[in-house]
C-alpha positions as CSV (number, residue, x, y, z in Angstrom):
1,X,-38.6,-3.9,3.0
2,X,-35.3,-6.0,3.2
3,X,-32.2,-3.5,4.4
4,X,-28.6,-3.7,3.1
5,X,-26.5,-4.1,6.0
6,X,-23.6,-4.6,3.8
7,X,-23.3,-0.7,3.4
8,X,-24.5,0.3,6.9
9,X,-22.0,2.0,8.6
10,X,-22.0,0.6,11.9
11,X,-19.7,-2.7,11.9
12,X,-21.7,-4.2,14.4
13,X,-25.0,-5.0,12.5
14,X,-23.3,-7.4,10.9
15,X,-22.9,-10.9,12.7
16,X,-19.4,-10.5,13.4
17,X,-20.3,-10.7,17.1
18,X,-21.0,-14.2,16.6
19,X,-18.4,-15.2,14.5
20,X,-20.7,-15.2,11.5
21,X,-19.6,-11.8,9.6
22,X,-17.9,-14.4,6.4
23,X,-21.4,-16.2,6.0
24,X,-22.4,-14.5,2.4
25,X,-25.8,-16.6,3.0
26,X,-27.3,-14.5,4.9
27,X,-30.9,-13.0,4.5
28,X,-31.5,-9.7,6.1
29,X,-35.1,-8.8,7.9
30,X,-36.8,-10.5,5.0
31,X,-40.8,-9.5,4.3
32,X,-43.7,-11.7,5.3
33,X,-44.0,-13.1,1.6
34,X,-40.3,-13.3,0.9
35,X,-40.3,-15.4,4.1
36,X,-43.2,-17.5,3.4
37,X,-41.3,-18.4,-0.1
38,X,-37.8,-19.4,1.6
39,X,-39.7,-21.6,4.4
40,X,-41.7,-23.2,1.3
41,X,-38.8,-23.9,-0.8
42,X,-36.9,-25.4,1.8
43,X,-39.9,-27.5,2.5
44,X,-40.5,-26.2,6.3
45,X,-44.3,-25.4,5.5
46,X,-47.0,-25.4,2.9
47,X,-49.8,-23.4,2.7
48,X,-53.6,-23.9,3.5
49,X,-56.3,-23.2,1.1
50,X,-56.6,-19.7,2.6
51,X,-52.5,-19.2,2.5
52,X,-52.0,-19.2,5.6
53,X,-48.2,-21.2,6.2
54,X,-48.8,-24.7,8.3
55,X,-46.0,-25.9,9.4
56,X,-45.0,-29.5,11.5
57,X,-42.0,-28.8,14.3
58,X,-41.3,-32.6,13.9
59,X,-40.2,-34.5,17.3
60,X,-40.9,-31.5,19.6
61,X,-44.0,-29.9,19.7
62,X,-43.9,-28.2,23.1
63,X,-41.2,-26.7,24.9
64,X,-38.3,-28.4,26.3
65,X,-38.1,-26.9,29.8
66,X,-35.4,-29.4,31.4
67,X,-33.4,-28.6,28.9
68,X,-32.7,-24.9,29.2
69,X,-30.2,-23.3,31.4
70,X,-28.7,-20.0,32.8
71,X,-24.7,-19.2,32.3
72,X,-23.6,-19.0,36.2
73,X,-22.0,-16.2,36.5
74,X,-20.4,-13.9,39.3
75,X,-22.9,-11.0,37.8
76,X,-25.9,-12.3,38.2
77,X,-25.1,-15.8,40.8
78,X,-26.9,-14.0,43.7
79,X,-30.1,-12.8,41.3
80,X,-31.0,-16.0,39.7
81,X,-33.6,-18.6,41.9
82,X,-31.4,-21.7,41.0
83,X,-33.5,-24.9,40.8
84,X,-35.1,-27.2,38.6
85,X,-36.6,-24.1,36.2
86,X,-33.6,-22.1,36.2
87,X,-30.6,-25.3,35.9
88,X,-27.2,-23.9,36.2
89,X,-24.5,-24.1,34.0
90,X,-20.7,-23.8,33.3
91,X,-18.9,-20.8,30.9
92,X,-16.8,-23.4,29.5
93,X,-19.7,-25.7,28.6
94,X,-21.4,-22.6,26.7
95,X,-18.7,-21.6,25.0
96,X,-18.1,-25.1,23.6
97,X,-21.5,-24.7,22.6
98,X,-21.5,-21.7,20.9
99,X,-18.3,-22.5,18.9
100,X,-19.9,-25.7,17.9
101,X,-23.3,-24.3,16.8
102,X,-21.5,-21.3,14.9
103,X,-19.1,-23.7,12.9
104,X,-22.4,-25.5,12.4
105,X,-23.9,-22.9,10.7
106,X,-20.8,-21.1,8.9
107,X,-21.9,-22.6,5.8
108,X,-26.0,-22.2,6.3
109,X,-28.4,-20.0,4.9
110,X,-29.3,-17.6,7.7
111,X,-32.6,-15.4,8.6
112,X,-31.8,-12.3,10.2
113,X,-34.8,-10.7,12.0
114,X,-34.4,-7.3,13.9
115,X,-37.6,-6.3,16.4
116,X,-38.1,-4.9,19.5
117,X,-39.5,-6.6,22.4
118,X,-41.7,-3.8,24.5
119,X,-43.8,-1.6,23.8
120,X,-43.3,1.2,26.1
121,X,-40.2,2.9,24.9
122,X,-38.5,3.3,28.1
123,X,-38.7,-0.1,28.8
124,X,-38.4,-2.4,25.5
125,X,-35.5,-4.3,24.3
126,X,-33.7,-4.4,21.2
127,X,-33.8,-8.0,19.7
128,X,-31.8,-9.7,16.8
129,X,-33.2,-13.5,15.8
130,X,-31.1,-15.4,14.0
131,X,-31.9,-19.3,13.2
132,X,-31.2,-21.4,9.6
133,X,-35.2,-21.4,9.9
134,X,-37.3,-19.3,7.3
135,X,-40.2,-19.9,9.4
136,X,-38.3,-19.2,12.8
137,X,-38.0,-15.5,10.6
138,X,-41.5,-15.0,10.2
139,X,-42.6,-16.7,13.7
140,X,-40.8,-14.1,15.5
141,X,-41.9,-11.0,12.8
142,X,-45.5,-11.7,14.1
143,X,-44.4,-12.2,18.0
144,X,-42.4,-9.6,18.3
145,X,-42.9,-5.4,17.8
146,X,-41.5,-4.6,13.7
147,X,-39.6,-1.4,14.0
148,X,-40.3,1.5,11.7
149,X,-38.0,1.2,8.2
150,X,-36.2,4.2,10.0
151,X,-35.9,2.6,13.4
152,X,-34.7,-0.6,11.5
153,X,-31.7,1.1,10.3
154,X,-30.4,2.3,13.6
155,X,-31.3,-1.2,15.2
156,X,-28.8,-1.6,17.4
157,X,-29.0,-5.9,18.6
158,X,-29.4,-5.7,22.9
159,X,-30.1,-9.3,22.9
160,X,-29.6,-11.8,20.3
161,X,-31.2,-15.6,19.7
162,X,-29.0,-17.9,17.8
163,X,-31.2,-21.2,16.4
164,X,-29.8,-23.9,15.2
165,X,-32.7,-26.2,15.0
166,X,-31.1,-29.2,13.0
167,X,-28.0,-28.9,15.2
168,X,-27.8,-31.3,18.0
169,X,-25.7,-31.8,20.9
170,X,-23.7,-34.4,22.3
171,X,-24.7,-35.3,25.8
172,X,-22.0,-37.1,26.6
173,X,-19.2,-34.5,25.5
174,X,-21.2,-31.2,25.5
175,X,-22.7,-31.4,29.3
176,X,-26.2,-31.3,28.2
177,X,-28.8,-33.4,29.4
178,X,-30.1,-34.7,25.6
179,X,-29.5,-33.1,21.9
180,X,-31.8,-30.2,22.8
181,X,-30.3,-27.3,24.6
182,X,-31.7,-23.9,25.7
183,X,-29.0,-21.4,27.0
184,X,-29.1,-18.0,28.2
185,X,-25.9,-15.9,28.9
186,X,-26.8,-12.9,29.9
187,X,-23.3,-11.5,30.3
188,X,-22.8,-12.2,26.5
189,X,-26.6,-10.7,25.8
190,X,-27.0,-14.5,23.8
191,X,-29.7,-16.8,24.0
192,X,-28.5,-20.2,21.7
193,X,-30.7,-23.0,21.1
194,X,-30.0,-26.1,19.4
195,X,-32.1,-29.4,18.7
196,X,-35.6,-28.3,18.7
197,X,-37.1,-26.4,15.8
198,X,-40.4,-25.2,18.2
199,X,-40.8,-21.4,17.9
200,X,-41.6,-21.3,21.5
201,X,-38.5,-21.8,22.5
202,X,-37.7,-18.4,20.6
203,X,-40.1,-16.1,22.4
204,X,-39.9,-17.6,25.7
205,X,-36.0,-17.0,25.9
206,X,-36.8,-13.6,25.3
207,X,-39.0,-12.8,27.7
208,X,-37.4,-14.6,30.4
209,X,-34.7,-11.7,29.7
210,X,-37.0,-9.3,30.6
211,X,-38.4,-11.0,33.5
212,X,-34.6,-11.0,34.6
213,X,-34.0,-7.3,33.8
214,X,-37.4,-5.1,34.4
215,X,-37.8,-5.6,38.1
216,X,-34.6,-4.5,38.7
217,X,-36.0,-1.0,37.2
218,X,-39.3,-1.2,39.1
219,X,-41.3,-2.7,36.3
220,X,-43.6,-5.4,37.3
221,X,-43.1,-8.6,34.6
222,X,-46.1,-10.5,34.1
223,X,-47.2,-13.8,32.4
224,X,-50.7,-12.1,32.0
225,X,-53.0,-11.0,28.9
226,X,-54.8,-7.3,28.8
227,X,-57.7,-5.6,27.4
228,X,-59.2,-2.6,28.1
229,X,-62.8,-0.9,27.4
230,X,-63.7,1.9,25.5
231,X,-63.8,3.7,28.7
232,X,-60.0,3.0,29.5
233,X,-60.6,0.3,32.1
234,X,-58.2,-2.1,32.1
235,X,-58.0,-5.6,33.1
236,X,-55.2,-8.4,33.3
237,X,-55.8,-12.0,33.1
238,X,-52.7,-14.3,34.9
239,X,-52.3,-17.8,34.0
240,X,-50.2,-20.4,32.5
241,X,-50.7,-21.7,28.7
242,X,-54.2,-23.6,28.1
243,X,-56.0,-21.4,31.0
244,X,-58.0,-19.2,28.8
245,X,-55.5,-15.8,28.5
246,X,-55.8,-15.8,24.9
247,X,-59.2,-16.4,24.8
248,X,-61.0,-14.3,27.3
249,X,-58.7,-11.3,26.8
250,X,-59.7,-11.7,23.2
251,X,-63.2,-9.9,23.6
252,X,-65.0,-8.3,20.9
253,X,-66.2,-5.6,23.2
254,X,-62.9,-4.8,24.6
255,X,-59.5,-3.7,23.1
256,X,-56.5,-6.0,23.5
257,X,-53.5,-5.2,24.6
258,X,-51.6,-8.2,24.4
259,X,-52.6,-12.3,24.8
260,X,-49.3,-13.4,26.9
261,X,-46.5,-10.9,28.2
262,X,-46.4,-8.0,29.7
263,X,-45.3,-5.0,31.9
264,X,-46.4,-3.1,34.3
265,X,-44.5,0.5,34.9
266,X,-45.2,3.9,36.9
267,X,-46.9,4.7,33.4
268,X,-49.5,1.7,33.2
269,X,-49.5,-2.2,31.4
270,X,-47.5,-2.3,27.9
271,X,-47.5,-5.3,25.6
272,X,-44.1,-7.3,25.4
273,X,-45.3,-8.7,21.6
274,X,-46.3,-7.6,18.8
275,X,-48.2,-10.7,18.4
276,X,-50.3,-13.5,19.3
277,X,-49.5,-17.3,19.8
278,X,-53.0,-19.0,20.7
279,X,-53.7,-22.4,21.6
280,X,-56.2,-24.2,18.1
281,X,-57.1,-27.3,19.8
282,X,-61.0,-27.3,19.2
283,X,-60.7,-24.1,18.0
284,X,-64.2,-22.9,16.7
285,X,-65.8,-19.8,14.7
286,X,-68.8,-20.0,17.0
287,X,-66.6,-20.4,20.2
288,X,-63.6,-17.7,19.4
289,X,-64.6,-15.9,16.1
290,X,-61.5,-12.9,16.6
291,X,-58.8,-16.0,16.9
292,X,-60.5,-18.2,14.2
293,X,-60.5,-15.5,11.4
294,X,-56.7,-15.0,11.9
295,X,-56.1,-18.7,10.6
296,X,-57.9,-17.6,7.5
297,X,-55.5,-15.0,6.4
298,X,-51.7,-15.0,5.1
299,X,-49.3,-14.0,7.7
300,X,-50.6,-16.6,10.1
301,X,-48.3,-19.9,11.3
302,X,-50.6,-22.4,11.8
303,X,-47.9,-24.7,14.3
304,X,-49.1,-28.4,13.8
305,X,-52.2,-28.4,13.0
306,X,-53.6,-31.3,11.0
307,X,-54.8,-30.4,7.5
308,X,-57.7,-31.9,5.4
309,X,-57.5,-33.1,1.8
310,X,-58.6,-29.8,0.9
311,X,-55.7,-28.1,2.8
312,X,-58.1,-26.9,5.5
313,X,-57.3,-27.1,9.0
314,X,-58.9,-29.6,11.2
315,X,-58.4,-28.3,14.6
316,X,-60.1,-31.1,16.5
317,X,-57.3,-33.6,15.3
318,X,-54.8,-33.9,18.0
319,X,-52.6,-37.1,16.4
320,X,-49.9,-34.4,15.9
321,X,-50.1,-32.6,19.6
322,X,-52.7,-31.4,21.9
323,X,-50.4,-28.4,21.5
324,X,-51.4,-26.9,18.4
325,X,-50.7,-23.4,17.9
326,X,-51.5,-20.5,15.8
327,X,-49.1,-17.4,15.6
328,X,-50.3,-14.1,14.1
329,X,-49.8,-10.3,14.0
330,X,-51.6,-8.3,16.9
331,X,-53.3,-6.4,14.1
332,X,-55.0,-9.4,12.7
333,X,-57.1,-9.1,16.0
334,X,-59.6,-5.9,14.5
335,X,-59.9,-4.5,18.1
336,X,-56.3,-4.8,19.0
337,X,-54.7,-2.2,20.5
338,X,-52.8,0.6,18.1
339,X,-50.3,1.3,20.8
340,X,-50.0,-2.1,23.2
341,X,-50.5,0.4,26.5
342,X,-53.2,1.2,28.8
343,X,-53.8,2.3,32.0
344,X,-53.2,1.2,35.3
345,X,-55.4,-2.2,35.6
346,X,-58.3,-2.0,37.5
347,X,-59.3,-5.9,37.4
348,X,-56.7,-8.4,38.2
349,X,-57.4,-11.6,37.2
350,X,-55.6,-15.3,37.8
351,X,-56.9,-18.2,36.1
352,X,-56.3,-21.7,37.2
353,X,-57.4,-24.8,35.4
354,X,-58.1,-26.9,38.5
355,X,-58.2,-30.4,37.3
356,X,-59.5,-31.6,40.9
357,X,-63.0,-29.3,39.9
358,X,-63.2,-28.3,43.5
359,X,-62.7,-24.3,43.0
360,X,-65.6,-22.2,42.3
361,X,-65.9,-20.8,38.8
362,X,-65.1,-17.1,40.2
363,X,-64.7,-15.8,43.8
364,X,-62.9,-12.3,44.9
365,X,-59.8,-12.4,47.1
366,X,-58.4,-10.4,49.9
367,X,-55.5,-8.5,49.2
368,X,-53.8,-11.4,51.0
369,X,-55.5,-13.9,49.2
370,X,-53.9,-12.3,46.2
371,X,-50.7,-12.3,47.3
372,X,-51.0,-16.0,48.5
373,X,-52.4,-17.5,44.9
374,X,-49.9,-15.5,43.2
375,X,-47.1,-16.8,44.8
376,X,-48.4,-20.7,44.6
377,X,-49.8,-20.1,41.0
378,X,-51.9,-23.5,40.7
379,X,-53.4,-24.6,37.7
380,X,-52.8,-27.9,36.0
381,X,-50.3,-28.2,33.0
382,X,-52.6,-28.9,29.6
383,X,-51.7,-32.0,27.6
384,X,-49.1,-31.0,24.9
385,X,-48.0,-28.1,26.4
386,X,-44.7,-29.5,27.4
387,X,-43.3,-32.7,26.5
388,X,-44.2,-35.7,28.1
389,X,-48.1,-34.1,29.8
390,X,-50.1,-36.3,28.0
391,X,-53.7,-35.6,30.9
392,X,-53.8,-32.4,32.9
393,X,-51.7,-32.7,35.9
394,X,-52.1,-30.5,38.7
395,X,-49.1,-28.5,39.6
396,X,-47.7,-25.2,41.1
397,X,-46.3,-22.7,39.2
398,X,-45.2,-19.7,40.9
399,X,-46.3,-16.8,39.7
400,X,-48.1,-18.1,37.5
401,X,-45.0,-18.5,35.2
402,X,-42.5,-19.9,37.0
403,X,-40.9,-21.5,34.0
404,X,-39.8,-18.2,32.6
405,X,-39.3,-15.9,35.9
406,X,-35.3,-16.2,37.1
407,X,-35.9,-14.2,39.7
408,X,-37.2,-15.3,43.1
409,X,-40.9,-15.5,42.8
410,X,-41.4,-13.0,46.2
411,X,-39.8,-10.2,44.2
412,X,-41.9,-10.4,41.5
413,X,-45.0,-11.3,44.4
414,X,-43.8,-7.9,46.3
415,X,-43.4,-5.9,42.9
416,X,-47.4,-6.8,42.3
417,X,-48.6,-6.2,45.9
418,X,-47.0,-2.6,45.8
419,X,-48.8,-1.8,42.8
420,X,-52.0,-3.0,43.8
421,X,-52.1,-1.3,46.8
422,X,-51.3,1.7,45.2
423,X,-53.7,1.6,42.3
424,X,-56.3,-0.2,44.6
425,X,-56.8,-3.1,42.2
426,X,-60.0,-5.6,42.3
427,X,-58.5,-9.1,42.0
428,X,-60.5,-12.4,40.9
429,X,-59.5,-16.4,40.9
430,X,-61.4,-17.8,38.0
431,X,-61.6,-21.4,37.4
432,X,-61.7,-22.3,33.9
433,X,-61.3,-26.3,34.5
434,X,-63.5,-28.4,36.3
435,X,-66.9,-28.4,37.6
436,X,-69.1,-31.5,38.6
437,X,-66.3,-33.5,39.5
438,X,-62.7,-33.9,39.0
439,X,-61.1,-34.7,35.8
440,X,-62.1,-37.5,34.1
441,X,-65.9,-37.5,35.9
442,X,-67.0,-33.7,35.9
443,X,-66.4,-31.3,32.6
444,X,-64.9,-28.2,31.8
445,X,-66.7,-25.0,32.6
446,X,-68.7,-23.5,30.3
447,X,-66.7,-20.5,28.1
448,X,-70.0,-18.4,27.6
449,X,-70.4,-18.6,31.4
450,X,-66.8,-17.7,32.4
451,X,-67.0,-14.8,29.8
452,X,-70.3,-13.7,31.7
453,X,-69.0,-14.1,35.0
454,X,-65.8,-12.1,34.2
455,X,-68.3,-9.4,32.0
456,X,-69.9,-8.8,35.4
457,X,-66.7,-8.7,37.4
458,X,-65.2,-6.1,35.6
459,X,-68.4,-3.9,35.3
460,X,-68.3,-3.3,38.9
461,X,-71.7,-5.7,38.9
462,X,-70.6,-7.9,41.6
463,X,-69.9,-5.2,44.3
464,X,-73.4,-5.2,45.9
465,X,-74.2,-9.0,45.5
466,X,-74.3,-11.4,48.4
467,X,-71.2,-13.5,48.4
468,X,-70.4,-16.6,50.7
469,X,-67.2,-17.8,52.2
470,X,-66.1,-20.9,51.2
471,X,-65.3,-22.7,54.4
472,X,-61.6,-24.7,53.6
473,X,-59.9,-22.4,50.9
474,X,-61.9,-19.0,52.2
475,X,-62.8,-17.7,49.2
476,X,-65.3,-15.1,48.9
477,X,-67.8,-16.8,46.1
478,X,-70.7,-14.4,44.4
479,X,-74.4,-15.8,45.1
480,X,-75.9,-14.5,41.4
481,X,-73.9,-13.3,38.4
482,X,-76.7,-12.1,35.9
483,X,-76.9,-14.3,33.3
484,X,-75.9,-17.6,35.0
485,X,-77.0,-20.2,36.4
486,X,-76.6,-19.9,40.6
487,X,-75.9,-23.8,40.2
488,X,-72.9,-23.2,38.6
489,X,-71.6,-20.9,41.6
490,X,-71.1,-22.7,44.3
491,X,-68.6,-26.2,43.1
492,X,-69.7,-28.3,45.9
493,X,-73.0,-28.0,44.2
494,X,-72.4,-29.3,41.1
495,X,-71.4,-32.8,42.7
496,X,-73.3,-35.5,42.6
497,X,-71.4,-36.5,46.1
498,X,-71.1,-33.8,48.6
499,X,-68.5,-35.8,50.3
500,X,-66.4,-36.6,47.4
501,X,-66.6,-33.0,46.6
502,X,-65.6,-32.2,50.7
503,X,-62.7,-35.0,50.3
504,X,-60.8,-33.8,46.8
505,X,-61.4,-29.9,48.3
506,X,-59.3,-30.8,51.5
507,X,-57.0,-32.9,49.4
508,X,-56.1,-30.2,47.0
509,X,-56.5,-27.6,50.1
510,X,-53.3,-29.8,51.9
511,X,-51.6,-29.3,48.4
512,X,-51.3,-25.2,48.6
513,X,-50.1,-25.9,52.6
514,X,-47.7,-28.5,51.9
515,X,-46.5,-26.2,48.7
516,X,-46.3,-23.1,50.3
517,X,-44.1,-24.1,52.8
518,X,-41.1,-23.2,50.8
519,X,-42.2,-19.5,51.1
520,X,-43.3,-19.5,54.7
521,X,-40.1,-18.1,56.3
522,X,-40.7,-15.3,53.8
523,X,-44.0,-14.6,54.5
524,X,-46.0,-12.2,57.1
525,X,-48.8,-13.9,59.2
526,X,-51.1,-12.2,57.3
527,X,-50.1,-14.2,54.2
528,X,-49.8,-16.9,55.8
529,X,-53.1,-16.7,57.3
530,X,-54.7,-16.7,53.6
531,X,-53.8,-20.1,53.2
532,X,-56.7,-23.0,53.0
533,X,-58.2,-24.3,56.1
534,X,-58.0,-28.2,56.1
């Protein structure tokens, strides 16, 4: 139901805050239908056979990390981890900005979209999207949580995204690095973006707000998926896009919280979304039944994906992007979560996609070991994911999100330690890349194995089994998981060259020393003592 803000009595639900309150152009929290009509007749999508909306983000088809930046300010100079993630930039150059995008779209049609982000109460955010994109309107009403028709009325804007998608920058006069810009003022509560019509860009902003603001009330922030069995157990899987959140948290025998972000208070893990926004590439019925149904049904983006002659998707063509996406209510999902909280987690996973195929498919860490993959977060970036990844590339990402944490990664590492020592947390490292050999010569791990492996993980199986330490990154690996094959355990066996294995393993071993020496004045002996032996 579309609301008349026009009569509301509050002034400030209107846009004057952004210099916008004269735009007579402007459509108000718009339905899912009413949406999918504006973003047809302005040509951004067209539907599929089944009516789902498809729609092409043109040049960028990933996210444009280099070119997003953080207002320096006095208020928050001291918080933010300056670097190459979180680039620094002037007041005056986001003010020029901002007038430049709002004169840009004085005249435009405008989609208003009003949402929470959070789904525990105490610790959500009020949200207010705003873009000259019908589709950015329905993207973010299946990401984010849709108020009730009363809360919507009261909605009172906390942070607001301004896109401008066809709007570009000048580098040379504006201070920005190309035509695209990201910016985040936190001072103003504002979040513009200009250049790039990719929906990611929308939902990441956001919850790099609340990666900025929860720890500063205690609350853990995590780049993590959650489900929970019918018995309340809860388990989190860590990892960066194309590592298998979205999938293996997507388990017809368990209830989902949440696919991508979330929190984690005195009270137990809460969903960020209200949402899902899964990786298609090779996307099967027989593989990932739950995720394909959603791109059968109306309310579902489907973000690049080739279609057929017959308007049906062909998720095996990547000539668009590797990145192809699917974004869909959490409801669409028929074991999802009513409320988008559970319990304290019981199982803690990360997942790495090691493109060097030298970690075993699943070993159990120390505490220390915990803390020391946390921090270093390696996996290898997925072709498509961000602009210009073409192969997998091995990198380090700090907590396993490093691209959307502004704070330094220890608080958010000491945030998790303290709460799994005080809930007395199992944690896993679960390989979902490589096994017989490195990229390019072994193959990716089998997804009915790793949802075995994990099965019997989180069942409390695996406590009385033998394990075995691996001898250069001292992981404890399991000897039998029921239900697969011991040769899949042990990675070194899966080589046709032990020695090739022994030389990538100390290789990639050096890698974690040589990266976590940025942290080592930071860190107790304990942690550092977790690190691979070479």
């Amino acid at each position: 139901m579309s609301v008349d803000y026009k009569s509301h009595p509050k002034s400030h639900v209107g846009l004057d805050y952004l210099g916008l309150n004269d735009n007579e152009n402007v459509f108000w929290n718009l339905t899912p239908p009413e949406l999918y009509e504006q973003a047809i007749l302005r040509s951004e999508a067209i539907l599929t056979k089944d009516h789902a909306l498809r729609v092409l983000t043109g040049q960028y088809t990933g996210r444009s990390p280099k070119d997003k930046y953080i207002v320096d300010q006095p208020s928050i100079h001291d918080d933010i981890d300056w670097g190459e993630i979180n680039q620094p930039i002037s007041e005056d150059v986001f003010d020029n900005l901002f007038d430049k995008t709002v004169d840009y779209l004085k005249d435009k049609d405008l989609f208003v979209k009003d949402l929470f982000c959070g789904a525990d109460e105490k610790n959500r955010l009020n949200v207010r999207v705003v873009s000259e994109a019908a589709y950015h309107g329905l993207f973010s009403h299946n990401m984010f949580i849709r108020p009730s028709e009363k809360e919507l009325k009261n909605h009172d804007p906390e942070f607001t995204v301004l896109a401008a998608p066809r709007f570009k920058a000048d580098p040379e006069t504006d201070g920005t690095r190309t035509s695209t810009f990201i910016l985040c003022n936190f001072e103003k509560k504002l979040i513009i973006i200009g250049g790039t019509l990719y929906s990611g860009e929308v939902k990441k902003g956001i919850f790099s707000v609340m990666n900025y603001l929860l720890p500063k009330k205690g609350v853990m922030a995590m780049h993590c998926s959650a489900n929970h069995d019918k018995h309340g157990k809860t388990a989190v899987f860590f990892g960066l896009s194309g590592t298998g959140k979205t999938t293996l948290s997507a388990d017809p025998d368990k209830i989902l919280i949440g696919d991508d972000e979330h929190g984690w208070s005195d009270d137990g893990v809460f969903n960020f979304e209200g949402g899902c926004y899964a990786k298609t590439i090779n996307l099967s019925r027989e593989n990932e039944p739950l995720i394909y149904a959603t791109t059968e049904k109306p309310g579902t983006i489907l973000e690049n994906v080739v279609l057929n002659e017959n308007r049906e998707p062909d998720f095996e063509d990547v000539s668009l992007t590797q990145n192809t996406r699917c974004s869909y209510p959490l409801d669409y999902i028929p074991n999802a979560s009513d409320t988008g909280k559970s319990g304290h987690p019981e199982n803690i996973i990360f997942l790495t996609a090691d493109a060097f195929g030298v970690l075993p498919p699943i070993s159990k860490l120390t505490p220390e070991q915990a803390m020391y993959h946390f921090i270093s977060g390696y996996t290898a970036k997925v072709a498509g994911t961000e602009r210009g990844v073409t192969e997998p590339q091995a990198t380090f990402s700090a907590c396993f999100g490093a691209p959307f944490m502004p704070l330094h990664p220890t608080v958010y590492a000491e945030l998790l330690a303290e709460k799994i020592r005080k809930h007395n947390a199992n944690v896993w490292l679960v390989n979902t890349g490589w096994t017989g050999g490195e990229y390019g010569v072994g193959h990716r791990m089998k997804l009915p194995h790793t949802r075995r492996m994990l099965k019997e993980a989180i069942e409390g199986n695996l406590d009385d089994v033998e394990f075995k330490t691996d001898p250069i990154f001292g992981l404890s690996i399991p000897q039998h998981v029921e239900g697969v094959p011991d040769s899949v355990l042990n990675p070194r066996d899966t080589w046709e060259n032990a020695g090739a294995y022994d030389s990538k393993a100390k290789k990639l071993a050096k890698m974690f020393i040589d990266n976590f020496e940025q942290f080592a004045d930071e860190a107790s002996e304990e942690l550092l003592a977790a690190a691979p032996k070479i």
